[in-house]
C-alpha positions as CSV (number, residue, x, y, z in Angstrom):
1,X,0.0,0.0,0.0
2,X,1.6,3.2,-1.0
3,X,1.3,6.8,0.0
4,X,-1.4,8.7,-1.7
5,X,0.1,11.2,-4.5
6,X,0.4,15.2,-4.0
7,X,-1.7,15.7,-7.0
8,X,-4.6,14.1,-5.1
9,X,-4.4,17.4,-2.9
10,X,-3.2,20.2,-5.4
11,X,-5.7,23.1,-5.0
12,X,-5.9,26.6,-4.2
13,X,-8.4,28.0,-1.2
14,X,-8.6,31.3,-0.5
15,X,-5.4,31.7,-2.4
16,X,-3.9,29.3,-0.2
17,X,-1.7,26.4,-1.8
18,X,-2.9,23.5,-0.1
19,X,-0.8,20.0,-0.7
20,X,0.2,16.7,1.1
21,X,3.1,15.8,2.9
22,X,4.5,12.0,3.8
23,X,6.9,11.2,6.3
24,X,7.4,7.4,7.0
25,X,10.0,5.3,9.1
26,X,10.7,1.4,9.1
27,X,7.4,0.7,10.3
28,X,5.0,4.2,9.6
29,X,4.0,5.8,6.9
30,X,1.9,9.0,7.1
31,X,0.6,11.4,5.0
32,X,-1.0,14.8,6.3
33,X,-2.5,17.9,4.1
34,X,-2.0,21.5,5.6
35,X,-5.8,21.5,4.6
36,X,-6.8,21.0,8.3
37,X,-3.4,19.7,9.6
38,X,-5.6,16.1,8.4
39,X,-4.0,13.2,9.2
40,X,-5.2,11.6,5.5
41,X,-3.1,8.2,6.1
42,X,-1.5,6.3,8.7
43,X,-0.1,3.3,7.6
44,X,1.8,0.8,9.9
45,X,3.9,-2.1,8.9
46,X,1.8,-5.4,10.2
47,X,2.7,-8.9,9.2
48,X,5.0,-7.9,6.6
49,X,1.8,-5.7,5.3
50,X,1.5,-1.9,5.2
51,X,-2.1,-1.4,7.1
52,X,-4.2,2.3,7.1
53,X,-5.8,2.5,10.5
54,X,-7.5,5.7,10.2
55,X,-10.9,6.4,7.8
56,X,-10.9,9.1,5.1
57,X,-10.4,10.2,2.0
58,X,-8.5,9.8,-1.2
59,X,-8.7,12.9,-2.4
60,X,-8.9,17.4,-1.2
61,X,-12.1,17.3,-3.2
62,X,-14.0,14.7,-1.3
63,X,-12.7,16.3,2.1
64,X,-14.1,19.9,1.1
65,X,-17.7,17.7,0.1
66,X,-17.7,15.1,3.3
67,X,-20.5,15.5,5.8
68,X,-18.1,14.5,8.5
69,X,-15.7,17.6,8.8
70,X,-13.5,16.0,11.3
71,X,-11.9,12.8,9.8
72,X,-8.8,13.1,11.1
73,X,-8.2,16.8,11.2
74,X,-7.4,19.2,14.5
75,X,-9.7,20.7,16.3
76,X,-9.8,23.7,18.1
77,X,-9.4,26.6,19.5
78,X,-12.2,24.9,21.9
79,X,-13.0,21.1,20.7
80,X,-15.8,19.1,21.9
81,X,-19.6,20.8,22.6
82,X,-20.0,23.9,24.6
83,X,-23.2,24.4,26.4
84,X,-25.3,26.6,24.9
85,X,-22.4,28.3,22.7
86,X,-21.1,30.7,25.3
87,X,-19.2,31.2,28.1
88,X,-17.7,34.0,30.4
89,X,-14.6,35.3,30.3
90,X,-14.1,38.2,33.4
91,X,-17.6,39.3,33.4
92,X,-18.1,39.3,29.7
93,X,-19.8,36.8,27.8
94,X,-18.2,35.4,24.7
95,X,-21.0,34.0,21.7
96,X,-19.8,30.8,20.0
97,X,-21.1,29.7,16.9
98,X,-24.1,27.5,17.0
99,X,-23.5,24.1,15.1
100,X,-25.2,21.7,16.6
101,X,-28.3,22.7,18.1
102,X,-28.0,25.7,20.6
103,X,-24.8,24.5,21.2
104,X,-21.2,25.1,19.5
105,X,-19.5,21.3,18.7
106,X,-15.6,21.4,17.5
107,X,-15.5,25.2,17.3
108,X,-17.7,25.1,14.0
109,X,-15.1,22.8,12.1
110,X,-13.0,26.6,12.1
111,X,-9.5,24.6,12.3
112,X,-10.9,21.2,9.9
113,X,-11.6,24.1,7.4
114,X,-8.0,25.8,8.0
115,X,-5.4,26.0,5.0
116,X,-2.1,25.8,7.6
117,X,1.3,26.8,6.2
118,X,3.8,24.0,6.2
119,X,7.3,23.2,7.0
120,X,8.4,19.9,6.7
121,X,12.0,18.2,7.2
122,X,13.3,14.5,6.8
123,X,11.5,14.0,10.4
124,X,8.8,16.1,11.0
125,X,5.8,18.3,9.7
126,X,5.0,21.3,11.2
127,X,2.1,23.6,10.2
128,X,1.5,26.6,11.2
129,X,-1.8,29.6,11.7
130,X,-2.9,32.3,13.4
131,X,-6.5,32.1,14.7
132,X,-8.0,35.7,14.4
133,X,-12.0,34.8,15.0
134,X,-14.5,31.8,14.9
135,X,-16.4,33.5,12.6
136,X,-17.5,37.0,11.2
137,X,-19.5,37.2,14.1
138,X,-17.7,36.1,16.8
139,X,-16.2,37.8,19.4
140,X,-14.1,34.9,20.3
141,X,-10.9,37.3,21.8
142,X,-7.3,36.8,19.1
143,X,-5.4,36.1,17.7
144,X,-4.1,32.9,18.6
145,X,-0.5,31.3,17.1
146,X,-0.9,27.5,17.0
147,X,1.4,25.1,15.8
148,X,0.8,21.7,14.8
149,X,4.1,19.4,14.7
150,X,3.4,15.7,12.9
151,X,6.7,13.1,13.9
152,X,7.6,9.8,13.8
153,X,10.2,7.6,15.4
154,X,10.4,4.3,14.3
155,X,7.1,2.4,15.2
156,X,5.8,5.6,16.9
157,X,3.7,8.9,16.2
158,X,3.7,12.2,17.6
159,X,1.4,14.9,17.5
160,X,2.2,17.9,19.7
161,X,-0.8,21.5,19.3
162,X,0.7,24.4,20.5
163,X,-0.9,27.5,21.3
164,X,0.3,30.9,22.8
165,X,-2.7,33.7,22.7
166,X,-2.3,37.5,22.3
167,X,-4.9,38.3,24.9
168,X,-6.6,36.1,27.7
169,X,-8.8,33.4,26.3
170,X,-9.6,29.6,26.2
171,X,-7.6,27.4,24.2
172,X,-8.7,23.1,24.4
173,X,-7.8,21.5,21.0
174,X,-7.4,17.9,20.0
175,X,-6.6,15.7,17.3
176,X,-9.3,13.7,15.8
177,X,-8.0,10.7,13.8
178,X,-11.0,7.9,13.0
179,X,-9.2,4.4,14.0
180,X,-10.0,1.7,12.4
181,X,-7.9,-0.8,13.5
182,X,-9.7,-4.7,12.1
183,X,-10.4,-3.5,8.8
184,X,-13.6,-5.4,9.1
185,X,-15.5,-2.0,9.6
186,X,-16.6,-2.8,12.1
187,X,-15.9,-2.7,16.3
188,X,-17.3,-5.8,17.1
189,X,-13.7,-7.0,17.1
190,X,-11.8,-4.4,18.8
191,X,-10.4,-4.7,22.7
192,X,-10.4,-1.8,24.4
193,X,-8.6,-0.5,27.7
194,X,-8.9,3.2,29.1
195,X,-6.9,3.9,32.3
196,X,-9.5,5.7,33.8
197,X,-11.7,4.8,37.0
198,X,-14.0,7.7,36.1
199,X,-15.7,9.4,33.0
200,X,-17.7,12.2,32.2
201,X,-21.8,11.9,31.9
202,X,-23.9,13.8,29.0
203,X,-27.1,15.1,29.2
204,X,-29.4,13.9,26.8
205,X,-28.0,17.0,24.2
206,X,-24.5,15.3,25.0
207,X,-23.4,18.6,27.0
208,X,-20.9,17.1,29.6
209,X,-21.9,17.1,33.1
210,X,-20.2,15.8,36.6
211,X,-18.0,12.9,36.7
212,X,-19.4,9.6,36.8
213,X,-17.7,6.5,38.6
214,X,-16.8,4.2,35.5
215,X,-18.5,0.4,36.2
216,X,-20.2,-1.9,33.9
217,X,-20.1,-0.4,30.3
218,X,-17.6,2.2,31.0
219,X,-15.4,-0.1,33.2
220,X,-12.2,-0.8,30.6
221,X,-9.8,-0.7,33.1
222,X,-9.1,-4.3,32.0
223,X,-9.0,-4.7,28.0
224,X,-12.4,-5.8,27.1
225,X,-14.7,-5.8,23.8
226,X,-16.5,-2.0,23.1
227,X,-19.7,-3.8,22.3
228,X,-20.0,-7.4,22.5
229,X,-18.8,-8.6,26.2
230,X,-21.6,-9.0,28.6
231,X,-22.0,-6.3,30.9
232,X,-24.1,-8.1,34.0
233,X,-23.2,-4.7,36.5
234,X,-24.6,-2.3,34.1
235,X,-26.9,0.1,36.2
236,X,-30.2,2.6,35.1
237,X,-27.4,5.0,35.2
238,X,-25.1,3.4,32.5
239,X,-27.6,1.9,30.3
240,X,-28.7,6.1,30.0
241,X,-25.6,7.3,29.7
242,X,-25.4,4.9,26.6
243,X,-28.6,6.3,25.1
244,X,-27.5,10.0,26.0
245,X,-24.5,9.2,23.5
246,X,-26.4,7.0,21.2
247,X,-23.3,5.0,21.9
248,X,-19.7,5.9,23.4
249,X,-19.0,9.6,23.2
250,X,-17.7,10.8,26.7
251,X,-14.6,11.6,28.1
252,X,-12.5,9.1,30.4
253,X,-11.1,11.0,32.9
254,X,-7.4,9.3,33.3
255,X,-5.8,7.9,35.9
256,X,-2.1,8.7,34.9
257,X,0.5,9.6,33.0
258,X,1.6,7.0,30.7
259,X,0.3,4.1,28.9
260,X,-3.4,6.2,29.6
261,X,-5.0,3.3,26.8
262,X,-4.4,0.4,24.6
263,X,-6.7,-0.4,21.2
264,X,-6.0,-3.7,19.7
265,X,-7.2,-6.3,17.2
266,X,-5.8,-9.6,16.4
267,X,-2.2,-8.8,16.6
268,X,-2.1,-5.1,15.9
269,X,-1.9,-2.8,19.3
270,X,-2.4,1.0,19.6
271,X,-0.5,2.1,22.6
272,X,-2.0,6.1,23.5
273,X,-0.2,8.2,25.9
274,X,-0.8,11.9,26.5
275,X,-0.6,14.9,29.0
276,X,-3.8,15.7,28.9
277,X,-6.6,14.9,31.7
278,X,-8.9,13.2,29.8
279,X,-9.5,10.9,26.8
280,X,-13.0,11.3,25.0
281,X,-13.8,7.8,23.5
282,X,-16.2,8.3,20.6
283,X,-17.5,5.3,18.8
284,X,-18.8,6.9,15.0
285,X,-22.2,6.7,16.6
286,X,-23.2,9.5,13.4
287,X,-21.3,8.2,10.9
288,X,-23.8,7.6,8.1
289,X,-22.7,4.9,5.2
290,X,-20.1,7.5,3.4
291,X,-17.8,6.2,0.9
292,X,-14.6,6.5,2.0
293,X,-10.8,5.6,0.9
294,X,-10.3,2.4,-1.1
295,X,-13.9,2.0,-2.0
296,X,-14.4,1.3,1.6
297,X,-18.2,2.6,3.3
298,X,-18.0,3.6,6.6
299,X,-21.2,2.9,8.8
300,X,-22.0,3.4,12.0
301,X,-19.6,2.0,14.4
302,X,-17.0,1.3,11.7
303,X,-14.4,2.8,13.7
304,X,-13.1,4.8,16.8
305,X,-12.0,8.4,17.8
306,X,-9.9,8.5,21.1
307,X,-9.6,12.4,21.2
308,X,-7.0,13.4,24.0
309,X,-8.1,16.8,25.5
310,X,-9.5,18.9,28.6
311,X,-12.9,17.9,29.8
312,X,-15.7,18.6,27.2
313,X,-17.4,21.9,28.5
314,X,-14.5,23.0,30.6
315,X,-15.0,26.9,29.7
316,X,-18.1,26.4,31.6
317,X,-17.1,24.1,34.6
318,X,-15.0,25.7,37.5
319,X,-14.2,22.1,38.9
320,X,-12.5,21.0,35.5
321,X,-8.6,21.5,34.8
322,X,-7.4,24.6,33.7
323,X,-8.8,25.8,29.8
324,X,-7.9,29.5,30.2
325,X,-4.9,30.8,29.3
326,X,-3.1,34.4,30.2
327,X,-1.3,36.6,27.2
328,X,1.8,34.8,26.0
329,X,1.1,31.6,27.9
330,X,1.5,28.8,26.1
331,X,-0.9,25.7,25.9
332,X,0.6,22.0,24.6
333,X,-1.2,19.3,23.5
334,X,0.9,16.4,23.5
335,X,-0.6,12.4,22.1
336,X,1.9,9.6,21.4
337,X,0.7,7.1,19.5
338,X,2.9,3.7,19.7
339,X,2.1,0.5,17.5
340,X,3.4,-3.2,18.1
């Protein structure tokens, strides 16, 4: 399996030149547009075979045309839903866009719609923007200088966000690759274990709430199947929390520092580690039969997000970890992602 070529993504946006970039070891191969900062391939060397464990597209045009804005691209300045698109920020309340209901999900796809600038070396890409406002609207306070750094070592991939804002303001990205580790499309075969002893629960409009002991469904302390093991401790409690998701799509609050989760199927392992507070497990619960790369459809449930980030709806939770940041402060995002 090769690389896709640079042609696929020759376009101009906004007179922007957008392209693709590869980078690839003994064991990775990757290939990421400045369209986004998407992460279009990510192949890994299993059983003498290249594999692509994340879902997506061939081509720039059938990104720009997708109904799911997010396949693999970063998200940010805020990811994840804010209640009721707003926040305050020292007595003044700042108006997010609304995307998804009267609430504002992934920032309004601002950074998956992003042409970045790019520098790239024999080891790493790094693109590079300046976020100025959400939208014409918005009086989301900038700009903001992020950085997006792409690396890999041998059988192992980096992805570090940075962040450093001109004025006081909230700053919570994430990457948001699609895993899709069997190549069965399909999770019935995946195991699954999150370091985490506790998540957070959604409402039923998936706004995060308090924090919510993790037993039955949402125990994966020990590897286990997403959907087909028998859960015999589930409560009232869980089995809502299921339907408040329409599946898996909450954040595991974790437990430590390394080695926070482990995705595997067959032989092929996905070892996550990160140094952010939480890990939102997301299961393509709206996924809805799109044609995808290699003439592949993906469905619902065809494959996984495990977005490392801040608590979902931290700007409006006092009792989360930190999401606002001072002039000149810098915010990192760090994710490792290690196959074996």
């Amino acid at each position: 399996m090769d690389l896709f070529p640079v042609s696929n993504f020759d376009k101009v946006i906004d007179g922007k030149q957008v392209s693709l970039y590869h980078l690839q070891s003994d064991q990775l191969k990757i290939s990421v547009t400045n369209y986004g900062g998407i992460l279009v391939q990510l192949l890994v060397l299993h059983e003498n075979q290249w594999v692509d464990v994340v879902q997506g597209y061939e081509t720039l045009d059938e990104y720009l045309s997708s109904p799911e804005q997010y396949f693999g691209a970063i998200v940010g300045p805020i990811c994840n839903r804010v209640d009721n698109a707003q926040f305050v920020l020292d007595g003044n309340t700042i108006h997010l866009p609304k995307n998804k209901g009267e609430h504002c999900l992934h920032s309004n796809a601002h950074l998956p719609t992003t042409v970045f600038t790019c520098e790239q070396t024999q080891s790493q890409i790094c693109l590079r923007t300046t976020i100025t406002q959400l939208s014409p609207s918005s009086p989301y306070p900038g700009p903001i200088y992020v950085s997006v750094l792409y690396q890999i070592i041998d059988s192992t991939l980096k992805i570090k966000i940075s962040a450093v804002p001109a004025q006081k303001t909230a700053l919570t990205f994430t990457a948001h690759p699609f895993f899709c580790l069997s190549q069965q499309d399909s999770l019935n075969e995946i195991l699954a274990q999150i370091m985490a002893d506790q998540f957070i629960g959604l409402t039923r409009e998936s706004i995060s709430g308090c924090k919510i002991n993790a037993v039955g469904s949402f125990d994966f302390n020990k590897p286990r199947h997403v959907f087909i093991d028998s859960q015999e401790h589930d409560t009232d409690e869980i089995r809502e929390q299921l339907q408040n998701g329409f599946g898996y799509d909450h954040c595991f609050v974790l437990n430590s520092a390394q080695n926070q989760a482990t995705f595997s199927c067959k032989n092929l392992k996905m070892h996550i580690s990160t140094n952010q507070p939480g890990l939102h497990f997301y299961t393509g619960n709206y996924l809805d039969n799109f044609r995808g790369k290699y003439g592949r459809v993906y469905s619902k449930n065809s494959s996984f997000c495990a977005e490392c980030q801040n608590f979902p709806n931290a700007v409006n939770r006092s009792d989360f970890p930190k999401v606002f940041y001072e002039k000149g402060e810098e915010y990192m995002n760090e994710v490792v992602y290690t196959f074996e």
